[in-house]
N, C-alpha and C positions, 0 to 999 in steps of 0.2 A: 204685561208690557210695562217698562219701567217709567214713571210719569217724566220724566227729562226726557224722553225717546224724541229726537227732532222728526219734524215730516215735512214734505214740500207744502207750497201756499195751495190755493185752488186757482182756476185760470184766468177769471176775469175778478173785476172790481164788484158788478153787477153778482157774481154768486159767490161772492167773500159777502158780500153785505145778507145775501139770504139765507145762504148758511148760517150768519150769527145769530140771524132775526129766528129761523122757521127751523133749524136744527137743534137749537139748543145749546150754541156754543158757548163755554165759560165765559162769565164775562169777568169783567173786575173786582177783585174781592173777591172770588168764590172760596167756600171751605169746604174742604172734602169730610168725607167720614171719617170718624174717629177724632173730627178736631181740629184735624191739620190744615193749615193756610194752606192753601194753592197759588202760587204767583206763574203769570202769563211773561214769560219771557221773548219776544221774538226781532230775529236777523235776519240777515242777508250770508250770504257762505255759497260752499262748495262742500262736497261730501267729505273731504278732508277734515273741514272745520268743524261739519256736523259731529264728524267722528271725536273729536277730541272736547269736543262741547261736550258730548254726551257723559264722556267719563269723567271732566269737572264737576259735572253738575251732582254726578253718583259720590262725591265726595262731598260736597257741599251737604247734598241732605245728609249723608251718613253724618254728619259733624252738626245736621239742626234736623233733627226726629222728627221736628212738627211743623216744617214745612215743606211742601212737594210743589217741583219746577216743571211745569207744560212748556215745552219750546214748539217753533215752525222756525222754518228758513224759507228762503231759497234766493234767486239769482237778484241782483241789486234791484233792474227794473220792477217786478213783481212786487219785489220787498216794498217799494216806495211808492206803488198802485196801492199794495193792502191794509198799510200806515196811513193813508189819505183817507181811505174809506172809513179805517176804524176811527181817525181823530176826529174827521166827520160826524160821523154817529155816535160821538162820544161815549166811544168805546176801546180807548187807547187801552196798549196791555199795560202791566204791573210796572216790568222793565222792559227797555228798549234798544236796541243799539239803532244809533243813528249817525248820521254823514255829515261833515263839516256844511252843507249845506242846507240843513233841514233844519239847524236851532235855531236860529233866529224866527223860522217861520212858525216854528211847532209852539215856542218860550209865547211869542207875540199872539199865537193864539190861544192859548191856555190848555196849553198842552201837557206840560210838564211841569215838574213839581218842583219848586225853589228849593234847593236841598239843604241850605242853611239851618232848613226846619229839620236835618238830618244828622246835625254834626256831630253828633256824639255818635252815629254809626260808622256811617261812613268820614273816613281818613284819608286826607289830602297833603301834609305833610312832606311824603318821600315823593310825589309828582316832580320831574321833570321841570326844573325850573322856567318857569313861562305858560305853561301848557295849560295848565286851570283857566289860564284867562281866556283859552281860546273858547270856551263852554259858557263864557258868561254874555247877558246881553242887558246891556242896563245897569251895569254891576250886579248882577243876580246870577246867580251859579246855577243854570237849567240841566249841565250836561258836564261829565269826568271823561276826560280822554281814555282811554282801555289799551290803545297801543300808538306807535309811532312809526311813520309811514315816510313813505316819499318815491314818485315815481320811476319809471326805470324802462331802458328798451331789452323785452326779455327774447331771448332768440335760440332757435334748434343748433347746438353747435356743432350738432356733426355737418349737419348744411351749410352751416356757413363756412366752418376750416376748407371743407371739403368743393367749397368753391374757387377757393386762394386768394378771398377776399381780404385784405389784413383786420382780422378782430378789432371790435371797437374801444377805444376807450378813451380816458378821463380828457374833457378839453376838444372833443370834437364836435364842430359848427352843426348847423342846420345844412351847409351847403355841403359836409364833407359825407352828412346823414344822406343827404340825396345821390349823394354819387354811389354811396353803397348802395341803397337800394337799387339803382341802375343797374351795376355790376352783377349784385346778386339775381335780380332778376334773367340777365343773362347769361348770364353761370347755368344757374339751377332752371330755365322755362319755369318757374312761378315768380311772383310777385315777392318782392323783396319784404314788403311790410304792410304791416293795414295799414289804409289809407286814414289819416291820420284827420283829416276834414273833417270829418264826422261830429268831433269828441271837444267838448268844450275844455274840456281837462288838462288837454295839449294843448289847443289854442293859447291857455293860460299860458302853459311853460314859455314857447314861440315869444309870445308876447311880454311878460316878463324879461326875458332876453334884449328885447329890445327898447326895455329905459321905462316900459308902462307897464298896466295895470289892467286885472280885468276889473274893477270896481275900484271909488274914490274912498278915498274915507268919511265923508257924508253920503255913500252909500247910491253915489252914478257910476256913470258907466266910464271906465276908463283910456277907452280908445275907439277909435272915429270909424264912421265904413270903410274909408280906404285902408286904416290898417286891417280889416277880415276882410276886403276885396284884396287885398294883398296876399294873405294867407290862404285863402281859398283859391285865387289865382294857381301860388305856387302847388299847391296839392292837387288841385284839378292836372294841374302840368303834367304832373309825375305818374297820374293816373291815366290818362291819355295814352303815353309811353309805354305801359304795362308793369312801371317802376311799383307800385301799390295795388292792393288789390281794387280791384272793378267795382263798381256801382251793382252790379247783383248782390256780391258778397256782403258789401255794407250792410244792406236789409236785412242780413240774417242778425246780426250784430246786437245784443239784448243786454249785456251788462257781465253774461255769464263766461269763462274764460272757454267752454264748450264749443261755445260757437263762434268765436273766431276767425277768422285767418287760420292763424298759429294751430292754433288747437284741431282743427278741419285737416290740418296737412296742407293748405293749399296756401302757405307763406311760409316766408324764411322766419318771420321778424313779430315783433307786436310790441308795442306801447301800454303800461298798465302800471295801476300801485305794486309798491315790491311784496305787500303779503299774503295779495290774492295769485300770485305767479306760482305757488305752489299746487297750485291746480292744474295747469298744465304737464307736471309730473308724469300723468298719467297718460295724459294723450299724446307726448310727443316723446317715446321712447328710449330714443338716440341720446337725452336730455337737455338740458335747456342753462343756459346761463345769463347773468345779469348785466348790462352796461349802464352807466350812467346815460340821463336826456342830455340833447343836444343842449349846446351854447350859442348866443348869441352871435354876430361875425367877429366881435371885440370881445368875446371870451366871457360875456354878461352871463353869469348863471341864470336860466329860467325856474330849473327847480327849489321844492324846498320841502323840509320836512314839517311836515301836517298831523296831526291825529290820524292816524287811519281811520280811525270810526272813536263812536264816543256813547255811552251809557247813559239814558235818564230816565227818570222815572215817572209814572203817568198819574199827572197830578190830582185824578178822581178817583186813586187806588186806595182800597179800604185797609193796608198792608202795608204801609211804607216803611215803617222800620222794618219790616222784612224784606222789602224789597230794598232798601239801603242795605241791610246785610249782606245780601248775592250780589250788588254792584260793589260792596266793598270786597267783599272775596275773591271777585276777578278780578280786580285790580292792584291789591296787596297782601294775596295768601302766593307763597312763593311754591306751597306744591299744586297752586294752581297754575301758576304762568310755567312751571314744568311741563304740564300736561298740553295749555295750551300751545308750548313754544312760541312761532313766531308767525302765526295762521293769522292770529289779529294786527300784527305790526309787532314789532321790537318794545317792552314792556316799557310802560311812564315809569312806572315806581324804581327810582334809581339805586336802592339797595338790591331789590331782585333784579336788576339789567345784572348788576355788577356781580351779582352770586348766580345766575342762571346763566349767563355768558358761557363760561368755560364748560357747561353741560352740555350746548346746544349741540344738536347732532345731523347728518344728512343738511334736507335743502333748509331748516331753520338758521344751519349757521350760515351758510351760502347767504340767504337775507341779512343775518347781524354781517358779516364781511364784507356786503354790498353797502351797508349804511356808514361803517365805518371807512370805508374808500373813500366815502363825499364829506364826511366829517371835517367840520372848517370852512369847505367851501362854497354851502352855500348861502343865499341875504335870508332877511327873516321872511317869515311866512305868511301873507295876507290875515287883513281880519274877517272875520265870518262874513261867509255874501251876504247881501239882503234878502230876504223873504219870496223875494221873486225869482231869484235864482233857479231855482229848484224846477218853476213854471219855462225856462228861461233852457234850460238844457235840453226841453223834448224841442223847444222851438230851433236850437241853434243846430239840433240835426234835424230837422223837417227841411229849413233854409238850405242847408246843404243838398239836402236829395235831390233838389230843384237843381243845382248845380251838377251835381255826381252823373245825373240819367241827361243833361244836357236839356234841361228845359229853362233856364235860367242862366244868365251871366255871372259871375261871381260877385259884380260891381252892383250889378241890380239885385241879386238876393241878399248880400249885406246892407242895404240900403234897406230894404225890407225888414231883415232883423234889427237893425237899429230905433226903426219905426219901431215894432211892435215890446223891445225890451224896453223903451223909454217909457211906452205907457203901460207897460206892466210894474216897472219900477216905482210909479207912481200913486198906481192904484191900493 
């Protein structure tokens, strides 16, 4: 089996930590026979990505003889369970892909490896002007953006032409979102879109939209309980109505594009980053197409393009120039971002955007023509959450479910998550 070969995580936190302990899992630094470094690479994906990982990485060793890549994936949640465990037990891997949310907490705990100590490997240079800084915290460069993102409402279109709802697009409100889902919902007997409460991610876009913030720049919180007793309000509303999927369906909801709404068959619609959408490919046959998120009532853009995810490396690795080599590889070998296309986001490195462009093919260009649609229009992009954030997302849908199954008002469970982000911010 080829050592690049990706495999799913295991199921809980509690038997990732004993498998490392009591099976004998590689830890950092290992060297194989014959010599060869071994670096521990692991993500979050969908089989798509795994796929296209896999054959990167068969390039990568073929091009460095004496070093051999172990990867794991799997669905966002998992991924960010078995990254806790390992930085915990300081046992972070080699390299890492991680989420705009995770640096600041990973950097602050010594997690990751100041890569200045790196620079003569890895090359920063052709980056996307701005985007390096989104990795840095302290002025210290913990993390390279890998690709370029930004949300989207992704949707079955044969369900939706075939409702005779008008397709959406550029410049349409929260209000005119909600009327589609109405529609659609009664067009088609299912729910026009997941319900959108759930997801801190949206809430962001929502709220952006309307003139704030989900964080300050000395790292509070940007908006008050009546603005998410508002928000929850409206989504509770819609879900009531049958406009959004139901309070069972949310529970199934994990991170992975699988389990879905969308992907279940049992919605029209879904809310997600544009470069994990190509996961749904598979599950929803008829195929799927991309609209821009909604706009504020005064046309305010909420979204924005972000790093889809970002690369660093695990600052207790006995390997770092080798592992600065494979983050410099994915990030400006151009017959890598071939292979990858656009699974990770639309490539930082601006010389391969501009020469992998006109190769893209299927749903990769679909994403580069979705990103270039919004090109222009939308404001800059928040700075990294705080540390807490992270802790902050499992709380902002736990607060929800209180609302979604009707045990909770919307105005008392944001009241509640206010309370408990304020002193987690803190702490």
């Amino acid at each position: 089996m080829p050592g690049h070969k990706a495999t799913g995580f295991c199921a809980s936190a509690l038997a990732l930590a004993l498998c490392a302990v009591l099976a004998g899992c590689a830890g950092t630094g290992e060297s194989a026979g014959g010599g060869k470094v071994v670096l521990r690479y692991t993500w979050w994906g969908n089989p798509d990505r795994a796929a296209r990982t896999d054959q990167a990485l068969a390039l990568f060793e073929k091009r460095h003889p004496g070093i051999r890549v172990q990867t794991s994936f799997s669905d966002y949640n998992a991924y960010k369970q078995k990254l806790a465990v390992q930085a915990t037990g300081g046992d972070a891997p080699d390299v890492m892909q991680l989420d705009y949310r995770q640096i600041d907490q990973y950097a602050s705990g010594g997690v990751l490896l100041d890569l200045a100590r790196q620079k003569a490997v890895l090359h920063t240079s052709e980056i996307d002007s701005g985007l390096p800084a989104t990795g840095r915290v302290d002025n210290t460069q913990y993390a390279i953006p890998q690709g370029r993102g930004t949300e989207t409402v992704v949707y079955d279109v044969k369900a939706w032409k075939d409702s005779g709802v008008p397709l959406p697009k550029q410049g349409w409100t929260w209000d005119d979102w909600a009327d589609d889902m109405r529609a659609l919902a009664k067009a088609t007997g299912r729910p026009g879109g997941t319900d959108p409460g759930w997801s801190e991610d949206v809430f962001e876009v929502w709220l952006r939209g309307q003139g704030k913030s989900l964080y300050t720049t000395d790292r509070r919180l940007g908006f008050t309980a009546d603005d998410l007793a508002r928000y929850w309000t409206f989504t509770k509303g819609l879900q009531r109505e049958g406009a959004v999927s139901p309070a069972e369906q949310n529970t199934q909801l994990d991170g992975s594009v699988e389990n879905t709404p969308l992907g279940r068959g049992k919605a029209v619609a879904d809310t997600n980053w544009d470069a994990p959408t190509s996961g749904y490919l598979a599950l929803v046959p008829t195929g799927i197409a991309l609209a821009p998120m909604p706009s504020g009532a005064d046309g305010t853009p909420g979204q924005y393009y972000k790093p889809s995810m970002f690369l660093g490396i695990g600052a207790h690795t006995a390997h770092a120039e080798a592992a600065a080599e494979l983050v410099d590889f994915l990030i400006n070998d151009e017959d890598a971002a071939r292979i990858l296309g656009a699974t990770r986001g639309i490539p930082v490195n601006e010389t391969i955007r501009r020469r992998t462009a006109p190769l893209l093919k299927d749903f990769d260009r679909t994403i580069a023509d979705y990103q270039a649609s919004v090109e222009g229009t939308l404001n800059d992009p928040p700075q990294a959450p705080p540390p807490g954030d992270n802790a902050l997302q499992t709380t902002f849908q736990r607060d929800y479910d209180q609302v979604s199954f009707d045990r909770m008002s919307p105005g008392k469970a944001a009241q509640d998550y206010i309370t408990e982000a304020k002193a987690e911010l803190r702490s």
